[in-house]
NULUMKOL-135690 format. One record per atom (N, C-alpha, C, O): atom name; x, y, z. Coordinates in steps of 0.2 Angstrom, whole numbers. Layout:
<rs>
site;east;north;up
CA;X;Y;Z
...
</rs>
This chain:
<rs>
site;east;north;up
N;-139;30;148
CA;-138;32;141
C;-134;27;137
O;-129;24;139
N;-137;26;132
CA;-134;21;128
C;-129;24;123
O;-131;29;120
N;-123;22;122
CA;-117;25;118
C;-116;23;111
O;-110;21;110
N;-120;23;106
CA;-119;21;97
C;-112;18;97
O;-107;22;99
N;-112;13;95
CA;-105;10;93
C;-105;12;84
O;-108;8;80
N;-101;18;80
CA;-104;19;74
C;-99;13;70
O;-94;11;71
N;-105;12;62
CA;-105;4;59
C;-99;9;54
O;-98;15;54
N;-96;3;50
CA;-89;5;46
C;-93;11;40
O;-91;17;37
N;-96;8;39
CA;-102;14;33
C;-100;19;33
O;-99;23;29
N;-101;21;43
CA;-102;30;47
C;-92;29;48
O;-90;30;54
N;-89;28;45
CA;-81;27;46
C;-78;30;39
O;-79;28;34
N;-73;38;43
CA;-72;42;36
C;-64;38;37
O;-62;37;43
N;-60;37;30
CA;-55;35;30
C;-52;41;25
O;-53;42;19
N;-48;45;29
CA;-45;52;23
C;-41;48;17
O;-38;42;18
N;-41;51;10
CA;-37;51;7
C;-28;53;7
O;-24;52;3
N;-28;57;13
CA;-21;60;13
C;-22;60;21
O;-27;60;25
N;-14;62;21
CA;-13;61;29
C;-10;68;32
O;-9;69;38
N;-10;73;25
CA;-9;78;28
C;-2;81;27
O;-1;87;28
N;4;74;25
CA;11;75;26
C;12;78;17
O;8;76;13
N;16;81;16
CA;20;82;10
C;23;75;7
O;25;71;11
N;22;75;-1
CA;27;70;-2
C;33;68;-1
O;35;62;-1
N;37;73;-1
CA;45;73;0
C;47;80;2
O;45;86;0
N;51;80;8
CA;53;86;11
C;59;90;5
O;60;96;6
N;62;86;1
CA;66;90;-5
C;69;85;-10
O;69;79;-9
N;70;91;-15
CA;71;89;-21
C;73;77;-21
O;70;73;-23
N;78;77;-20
CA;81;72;-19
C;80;67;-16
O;82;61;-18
N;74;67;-10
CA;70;64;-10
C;64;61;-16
O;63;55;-19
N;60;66;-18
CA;55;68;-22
C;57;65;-29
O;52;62;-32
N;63;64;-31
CA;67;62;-37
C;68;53;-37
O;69;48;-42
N;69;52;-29
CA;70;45;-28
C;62;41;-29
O;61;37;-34
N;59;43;-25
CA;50;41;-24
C;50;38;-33
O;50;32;-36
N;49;45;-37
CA;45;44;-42
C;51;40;-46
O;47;35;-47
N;57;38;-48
CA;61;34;-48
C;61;27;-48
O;63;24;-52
N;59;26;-44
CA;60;20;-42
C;50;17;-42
O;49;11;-41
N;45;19;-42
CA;40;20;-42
C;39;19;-51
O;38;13;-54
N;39;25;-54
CA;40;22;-61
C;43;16;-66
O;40;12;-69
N;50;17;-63
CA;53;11;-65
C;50;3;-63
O;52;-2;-66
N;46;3;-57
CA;42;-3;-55
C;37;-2;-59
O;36;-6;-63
N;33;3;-60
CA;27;2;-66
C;29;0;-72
O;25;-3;-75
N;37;1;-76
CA;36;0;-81
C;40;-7;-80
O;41;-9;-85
N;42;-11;-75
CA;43;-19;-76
C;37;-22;-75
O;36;-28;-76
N;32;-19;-72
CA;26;-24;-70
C;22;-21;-75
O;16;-20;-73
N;23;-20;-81
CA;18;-15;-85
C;12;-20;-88
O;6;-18;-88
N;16;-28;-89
CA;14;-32;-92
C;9;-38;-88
O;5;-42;-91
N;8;-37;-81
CA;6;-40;-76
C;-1;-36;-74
O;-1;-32;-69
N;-4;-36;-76
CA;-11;-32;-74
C;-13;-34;-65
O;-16;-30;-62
N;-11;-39;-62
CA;-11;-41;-56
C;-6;-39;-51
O;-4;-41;-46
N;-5;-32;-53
CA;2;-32;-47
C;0;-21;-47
O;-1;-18;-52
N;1;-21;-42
CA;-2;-14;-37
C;3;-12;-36
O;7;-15;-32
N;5;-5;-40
CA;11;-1;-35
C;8;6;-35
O;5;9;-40
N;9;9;-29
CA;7;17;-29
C;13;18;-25
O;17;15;-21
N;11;26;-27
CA;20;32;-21
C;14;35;-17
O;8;37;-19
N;16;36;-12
CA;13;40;-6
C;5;39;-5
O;2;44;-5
N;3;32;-4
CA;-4;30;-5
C;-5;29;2
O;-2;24;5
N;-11;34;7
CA;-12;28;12
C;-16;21;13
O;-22;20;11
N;-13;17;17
CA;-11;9;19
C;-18;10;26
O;-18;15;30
N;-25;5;26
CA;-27;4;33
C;-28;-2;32
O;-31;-6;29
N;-22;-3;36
CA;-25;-12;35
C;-31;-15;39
O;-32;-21;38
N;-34;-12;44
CA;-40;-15;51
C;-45;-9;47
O;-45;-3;46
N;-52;-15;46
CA;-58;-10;46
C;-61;-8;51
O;-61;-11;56
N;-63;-4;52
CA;-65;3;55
C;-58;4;60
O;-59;5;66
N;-54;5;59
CA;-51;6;61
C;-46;13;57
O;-40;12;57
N;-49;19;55
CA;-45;23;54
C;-39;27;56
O;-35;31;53
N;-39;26;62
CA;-35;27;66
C;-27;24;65
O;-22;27;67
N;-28;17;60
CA;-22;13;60
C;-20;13;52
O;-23;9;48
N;-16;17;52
CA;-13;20;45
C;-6;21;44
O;-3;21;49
N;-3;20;37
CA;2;22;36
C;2;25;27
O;-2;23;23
N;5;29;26
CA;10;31;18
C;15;27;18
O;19;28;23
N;17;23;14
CA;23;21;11
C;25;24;7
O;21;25;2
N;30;28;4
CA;33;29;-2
C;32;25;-8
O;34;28;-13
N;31;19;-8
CA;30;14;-12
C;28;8;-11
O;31;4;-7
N;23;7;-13
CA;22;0;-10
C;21;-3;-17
O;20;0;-22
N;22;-11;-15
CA;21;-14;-20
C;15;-21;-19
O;17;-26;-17
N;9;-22;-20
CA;4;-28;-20
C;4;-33;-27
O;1;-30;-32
N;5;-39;-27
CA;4;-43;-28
C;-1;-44;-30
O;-5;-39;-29
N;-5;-49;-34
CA;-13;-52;-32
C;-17;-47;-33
O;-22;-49;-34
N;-18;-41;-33
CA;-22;-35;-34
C;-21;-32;-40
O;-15;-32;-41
N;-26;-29;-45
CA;-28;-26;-49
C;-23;-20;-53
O;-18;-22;-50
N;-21;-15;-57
CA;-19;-7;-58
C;-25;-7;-56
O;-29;-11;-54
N;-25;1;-57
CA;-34;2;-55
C;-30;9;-50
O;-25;8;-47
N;-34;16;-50
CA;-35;22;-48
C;-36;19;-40
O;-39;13;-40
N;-35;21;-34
CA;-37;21;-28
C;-34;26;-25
O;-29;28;-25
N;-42;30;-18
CA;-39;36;-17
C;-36;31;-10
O;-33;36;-7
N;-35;27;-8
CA;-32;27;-3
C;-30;16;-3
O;-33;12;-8
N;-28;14;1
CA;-28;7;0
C;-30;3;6
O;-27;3;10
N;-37;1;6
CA;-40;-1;11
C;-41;-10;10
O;-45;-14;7
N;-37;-10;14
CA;-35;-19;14
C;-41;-24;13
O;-42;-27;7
N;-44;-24;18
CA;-52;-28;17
C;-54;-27;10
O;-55;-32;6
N;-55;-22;7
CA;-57;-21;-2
C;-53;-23;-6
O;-53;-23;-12
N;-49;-26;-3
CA;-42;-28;-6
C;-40;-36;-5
O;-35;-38;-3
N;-45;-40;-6
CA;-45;-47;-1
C;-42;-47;2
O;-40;-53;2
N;-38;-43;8
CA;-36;-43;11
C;-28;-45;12
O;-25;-47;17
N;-27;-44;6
CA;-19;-43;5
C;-15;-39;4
O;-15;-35;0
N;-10;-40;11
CA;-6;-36;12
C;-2;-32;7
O;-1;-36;2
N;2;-26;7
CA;6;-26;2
C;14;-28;4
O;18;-26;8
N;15;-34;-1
CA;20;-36;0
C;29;-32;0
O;34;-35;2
N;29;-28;-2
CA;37;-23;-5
C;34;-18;-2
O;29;-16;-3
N;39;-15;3
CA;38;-5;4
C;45;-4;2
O;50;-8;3
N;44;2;0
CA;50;7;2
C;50;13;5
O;44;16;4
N;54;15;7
CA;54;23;11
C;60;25;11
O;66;22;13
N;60;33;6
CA;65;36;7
C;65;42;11
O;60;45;12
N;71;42;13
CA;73;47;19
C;75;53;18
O;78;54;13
N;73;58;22
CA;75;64;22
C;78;67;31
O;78;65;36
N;81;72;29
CA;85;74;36
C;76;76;41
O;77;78;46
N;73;75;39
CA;65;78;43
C;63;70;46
O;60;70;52
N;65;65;43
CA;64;57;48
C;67;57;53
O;73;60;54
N;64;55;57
CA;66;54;67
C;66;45;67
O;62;41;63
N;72;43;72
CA;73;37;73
C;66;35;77
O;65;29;79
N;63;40;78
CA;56;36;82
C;52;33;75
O;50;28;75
N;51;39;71
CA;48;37;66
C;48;31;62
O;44;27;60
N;55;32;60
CA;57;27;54
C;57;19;59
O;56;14;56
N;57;18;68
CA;56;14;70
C;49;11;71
O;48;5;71
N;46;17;71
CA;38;15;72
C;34;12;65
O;28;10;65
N;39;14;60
CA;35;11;53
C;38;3;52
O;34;-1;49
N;43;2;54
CA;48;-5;54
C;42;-8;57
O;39;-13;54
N;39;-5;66
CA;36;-10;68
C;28;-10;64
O;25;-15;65
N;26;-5;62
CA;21;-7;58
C;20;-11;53
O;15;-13;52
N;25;-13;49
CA;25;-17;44
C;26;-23;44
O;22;-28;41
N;32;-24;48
CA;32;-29;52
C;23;-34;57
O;20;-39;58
N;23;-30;57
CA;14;-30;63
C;9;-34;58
O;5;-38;60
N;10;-30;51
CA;4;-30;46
C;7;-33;42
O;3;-33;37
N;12;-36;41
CA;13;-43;36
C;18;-43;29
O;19;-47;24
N;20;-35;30
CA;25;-34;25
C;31;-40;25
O;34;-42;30
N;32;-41;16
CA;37;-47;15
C;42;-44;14
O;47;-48;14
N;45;-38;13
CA;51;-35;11
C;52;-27;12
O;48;-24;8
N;55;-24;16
CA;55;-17;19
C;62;-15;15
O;66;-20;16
N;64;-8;12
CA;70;-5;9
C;69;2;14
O;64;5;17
N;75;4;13
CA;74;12;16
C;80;12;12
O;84;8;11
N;80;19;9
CA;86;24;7
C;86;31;10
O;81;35;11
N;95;30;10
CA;94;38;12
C;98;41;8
O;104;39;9
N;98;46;2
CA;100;49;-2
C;105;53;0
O;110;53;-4
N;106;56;4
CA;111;61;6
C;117;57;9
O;123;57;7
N;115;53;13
CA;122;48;14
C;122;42;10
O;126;38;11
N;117;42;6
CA;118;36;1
C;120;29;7
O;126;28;8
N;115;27;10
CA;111;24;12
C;108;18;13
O;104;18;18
N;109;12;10
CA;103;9;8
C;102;1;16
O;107;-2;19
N;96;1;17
CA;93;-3;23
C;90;-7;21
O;90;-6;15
N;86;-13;24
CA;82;-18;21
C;81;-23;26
O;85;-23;31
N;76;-27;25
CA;71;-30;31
C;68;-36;26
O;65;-36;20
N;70;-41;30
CA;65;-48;25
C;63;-53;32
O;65;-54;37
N;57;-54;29
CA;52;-59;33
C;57;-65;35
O;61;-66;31
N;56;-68;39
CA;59;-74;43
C;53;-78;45
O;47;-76;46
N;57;-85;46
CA;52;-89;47
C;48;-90;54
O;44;-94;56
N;53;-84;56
CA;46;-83;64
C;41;-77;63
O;38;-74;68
N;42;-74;56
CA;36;-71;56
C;37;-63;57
O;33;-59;56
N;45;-63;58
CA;47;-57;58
C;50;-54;55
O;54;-58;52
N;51;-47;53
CA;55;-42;48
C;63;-42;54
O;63;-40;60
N;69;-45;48
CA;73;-46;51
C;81;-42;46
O;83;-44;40
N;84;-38;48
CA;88;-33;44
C;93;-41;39
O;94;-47;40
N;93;-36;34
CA;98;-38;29
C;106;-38;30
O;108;-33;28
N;110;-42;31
CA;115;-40;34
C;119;-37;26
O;123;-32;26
N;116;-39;22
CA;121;-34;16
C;120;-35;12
O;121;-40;8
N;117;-27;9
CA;112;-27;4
C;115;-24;-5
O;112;-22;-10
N;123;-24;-3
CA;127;-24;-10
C;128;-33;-13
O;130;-39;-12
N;124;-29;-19
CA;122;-35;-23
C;115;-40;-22
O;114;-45;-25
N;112;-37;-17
CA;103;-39;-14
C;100;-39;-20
O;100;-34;-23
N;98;-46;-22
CA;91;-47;-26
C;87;-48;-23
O;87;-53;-20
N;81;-42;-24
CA;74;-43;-20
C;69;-48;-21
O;64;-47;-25
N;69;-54;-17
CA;65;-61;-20
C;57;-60;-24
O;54;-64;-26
N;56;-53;-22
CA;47;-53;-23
C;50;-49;-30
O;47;-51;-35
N;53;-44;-31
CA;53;-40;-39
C;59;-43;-40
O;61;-37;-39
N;64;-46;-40
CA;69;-49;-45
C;74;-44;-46
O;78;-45;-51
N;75;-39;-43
CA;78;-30;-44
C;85;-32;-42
O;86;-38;-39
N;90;-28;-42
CA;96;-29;-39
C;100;-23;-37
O;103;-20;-41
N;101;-22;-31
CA;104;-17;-27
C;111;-17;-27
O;115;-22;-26
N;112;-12;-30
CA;119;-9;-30
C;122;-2;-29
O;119;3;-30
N;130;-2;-26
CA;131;5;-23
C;138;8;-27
O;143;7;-25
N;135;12;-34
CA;140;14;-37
C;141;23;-37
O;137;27;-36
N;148;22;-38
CA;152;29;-38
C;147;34;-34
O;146;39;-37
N;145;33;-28
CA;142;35;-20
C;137;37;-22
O;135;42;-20
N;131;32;-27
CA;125;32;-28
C;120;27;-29
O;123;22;-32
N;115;25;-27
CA;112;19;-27
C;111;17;-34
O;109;22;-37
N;111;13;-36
CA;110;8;-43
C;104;2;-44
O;104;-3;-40
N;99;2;-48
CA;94;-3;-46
C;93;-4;-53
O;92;0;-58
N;96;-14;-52
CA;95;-17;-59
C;89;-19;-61
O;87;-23;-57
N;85;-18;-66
CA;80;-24;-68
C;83;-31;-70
O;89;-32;-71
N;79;-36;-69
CA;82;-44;-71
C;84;-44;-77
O;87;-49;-79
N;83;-38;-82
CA;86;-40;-89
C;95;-37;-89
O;99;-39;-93
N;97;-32;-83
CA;102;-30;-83
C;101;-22;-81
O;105;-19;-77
N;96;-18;-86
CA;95;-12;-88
C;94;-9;-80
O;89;-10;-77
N;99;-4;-78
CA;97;1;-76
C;90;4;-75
O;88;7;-80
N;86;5;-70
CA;82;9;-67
C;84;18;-69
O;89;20;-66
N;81;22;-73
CA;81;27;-74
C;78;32;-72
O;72;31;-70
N;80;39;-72
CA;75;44;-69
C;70;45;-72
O;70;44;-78
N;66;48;-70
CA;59;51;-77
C;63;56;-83
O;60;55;-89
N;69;59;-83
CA;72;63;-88
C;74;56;-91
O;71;55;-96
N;79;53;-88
CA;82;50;-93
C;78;42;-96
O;80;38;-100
N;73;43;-94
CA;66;38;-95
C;63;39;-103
O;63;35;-108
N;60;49;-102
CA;58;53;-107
C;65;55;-113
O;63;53;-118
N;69;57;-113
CA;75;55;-116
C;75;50;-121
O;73;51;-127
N;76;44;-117
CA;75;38;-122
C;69;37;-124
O;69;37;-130
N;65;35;-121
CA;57;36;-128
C;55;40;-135
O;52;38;-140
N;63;48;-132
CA;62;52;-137
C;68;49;-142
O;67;51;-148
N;72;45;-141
CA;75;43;-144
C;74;37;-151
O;76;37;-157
N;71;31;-144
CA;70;25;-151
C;61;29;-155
O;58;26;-160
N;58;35;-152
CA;53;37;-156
C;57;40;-164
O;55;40;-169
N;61;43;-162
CA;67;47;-169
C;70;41;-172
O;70;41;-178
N;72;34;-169
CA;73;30;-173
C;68;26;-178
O;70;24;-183
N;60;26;-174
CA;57;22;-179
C;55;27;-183
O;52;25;-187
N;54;35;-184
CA;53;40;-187
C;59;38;-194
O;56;37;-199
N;66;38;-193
CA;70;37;-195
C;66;30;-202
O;64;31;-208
N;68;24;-196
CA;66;18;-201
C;60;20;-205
O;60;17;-211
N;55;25;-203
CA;48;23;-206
C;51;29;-213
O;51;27;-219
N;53;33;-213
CA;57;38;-217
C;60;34;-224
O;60;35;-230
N;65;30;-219
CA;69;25;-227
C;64;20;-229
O;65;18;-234
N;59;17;-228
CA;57;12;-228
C;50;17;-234
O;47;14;-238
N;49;23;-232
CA;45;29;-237
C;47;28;-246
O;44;26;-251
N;55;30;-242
CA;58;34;-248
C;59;28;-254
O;59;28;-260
N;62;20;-249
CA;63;14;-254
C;57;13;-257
O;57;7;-261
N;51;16;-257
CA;45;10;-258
C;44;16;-264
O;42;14;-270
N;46;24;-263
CA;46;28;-268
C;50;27;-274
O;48;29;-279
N;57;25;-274
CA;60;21;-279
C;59;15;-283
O;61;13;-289
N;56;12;-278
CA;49;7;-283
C;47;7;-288
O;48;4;-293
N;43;12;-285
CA;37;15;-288
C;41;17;-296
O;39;16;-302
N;46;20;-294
CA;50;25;-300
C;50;20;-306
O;50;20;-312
N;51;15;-303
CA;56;8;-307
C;50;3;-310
O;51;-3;-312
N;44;8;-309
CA;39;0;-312
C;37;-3;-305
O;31;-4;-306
N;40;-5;-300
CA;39;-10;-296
C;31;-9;-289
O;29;-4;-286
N;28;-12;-288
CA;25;-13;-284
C;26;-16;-275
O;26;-21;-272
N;28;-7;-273
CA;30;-12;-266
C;28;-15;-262
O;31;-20;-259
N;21;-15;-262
CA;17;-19;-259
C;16;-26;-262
O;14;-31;-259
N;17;-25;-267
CA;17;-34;-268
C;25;-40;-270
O;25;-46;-271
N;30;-34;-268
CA;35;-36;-267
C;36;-43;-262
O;41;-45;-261
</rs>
């Protein structure tokens, strides 16, 4: 009897793996946190791939060999909708940045067997935090090839996003290169609502002067 070896075509790759995004609030708040705030410094880069809880296959037909990152970051690739991130479609590049944030439901088996996954599959830069103990870990490729811990990551500028780790009043702190604080989605929406009321404002005086113009004879527009 002959045994069908089936071709990648007949190979289902799930979009989800089944797990929840975040086991509680404080996880869930970090994800999109730091996930956002990397969209909005790469906003200007059409070349650069970041997704939260996206699955990772890096071997084709190989369904079997998967991960979710909480965050990944690629390089070299596209924005663009994907239900899942399948390497080969992806000229075969790796994503270079993960993060993973922690919850009391991670096991040392776990969070060991993604280290060696990343490590395996070619990740340049591994973070973990853990929000309850505030936390923060981290992993850089070496010249042998391997994810090798950070021995200290207060004040760590991440060589691939330029970002800068810091551990203020028993909370983690993430700088952009221009200085600006990483914000939460609240205090994100906050300030948009703000400089939107500012140019609401400007646009208001810049009304009212052009109608004292008008009063006076004058043509604003040709001022």
């Amino acid at each position: 009897m002959t045994t069908l070896i089936p071709t990648d075509s007949a190979q289902i790759y799930p979009d989800s793996d089944g797990q929840p995004m975040a086991d509680h609030t404080k996880q869930f708040r970090w994800i999109v946190t730091i996930k956002e705030n990397l969209e909005i410094l790469f906003t200007d880069n059409p070349q650069v791939f970041i997704a939260g809880d996206l699955l990772w296959y890096p071997v084709q037909g190989r369904s079997d060999i998967c991960v979710a990152p909480d965050i990944m970051v690629v390089f070299e690739r596209p924005k663009g909708d994907r239900g899942s991130y399948k390497q080969w479609e992806e000229d075969n590049i790796t994503p270079q940045v993960v993060f993973e944030i922690l919850s009391p439901g991670n096991t040392v088996i776990e969070i060991s067997r993604k280290l060696l996954f990343y490590e395996h599959y070619g990740v340049s830069e591994y973070y973990l935090y853990d929000p309850d103990q505030v936390s923060l870990g981290g992993f850089m490729r070496n010249d042998q090839d391997a994810l090798v811990e950070i021995p200290n990551l207060e004040g760590w500028i991440s060589p691939r996003l330029n970002i800068r780790f810091e551990i203020e009043n028993t909370d983690l702190v993430i700088y952009r290169p221009d200085g600006e604080k990483f914000l939460t989605p609240v205090e994100l929406y906050d300030r948009a609502e703000q400089e939107r009321e500012r140019a609401e404002s400007a646009e208001a005086k810049t009304q009212r002067l052009a109608a004292r113009l008008r009063e006076l004879g004058v043509d604003p527009d040709a001022v």
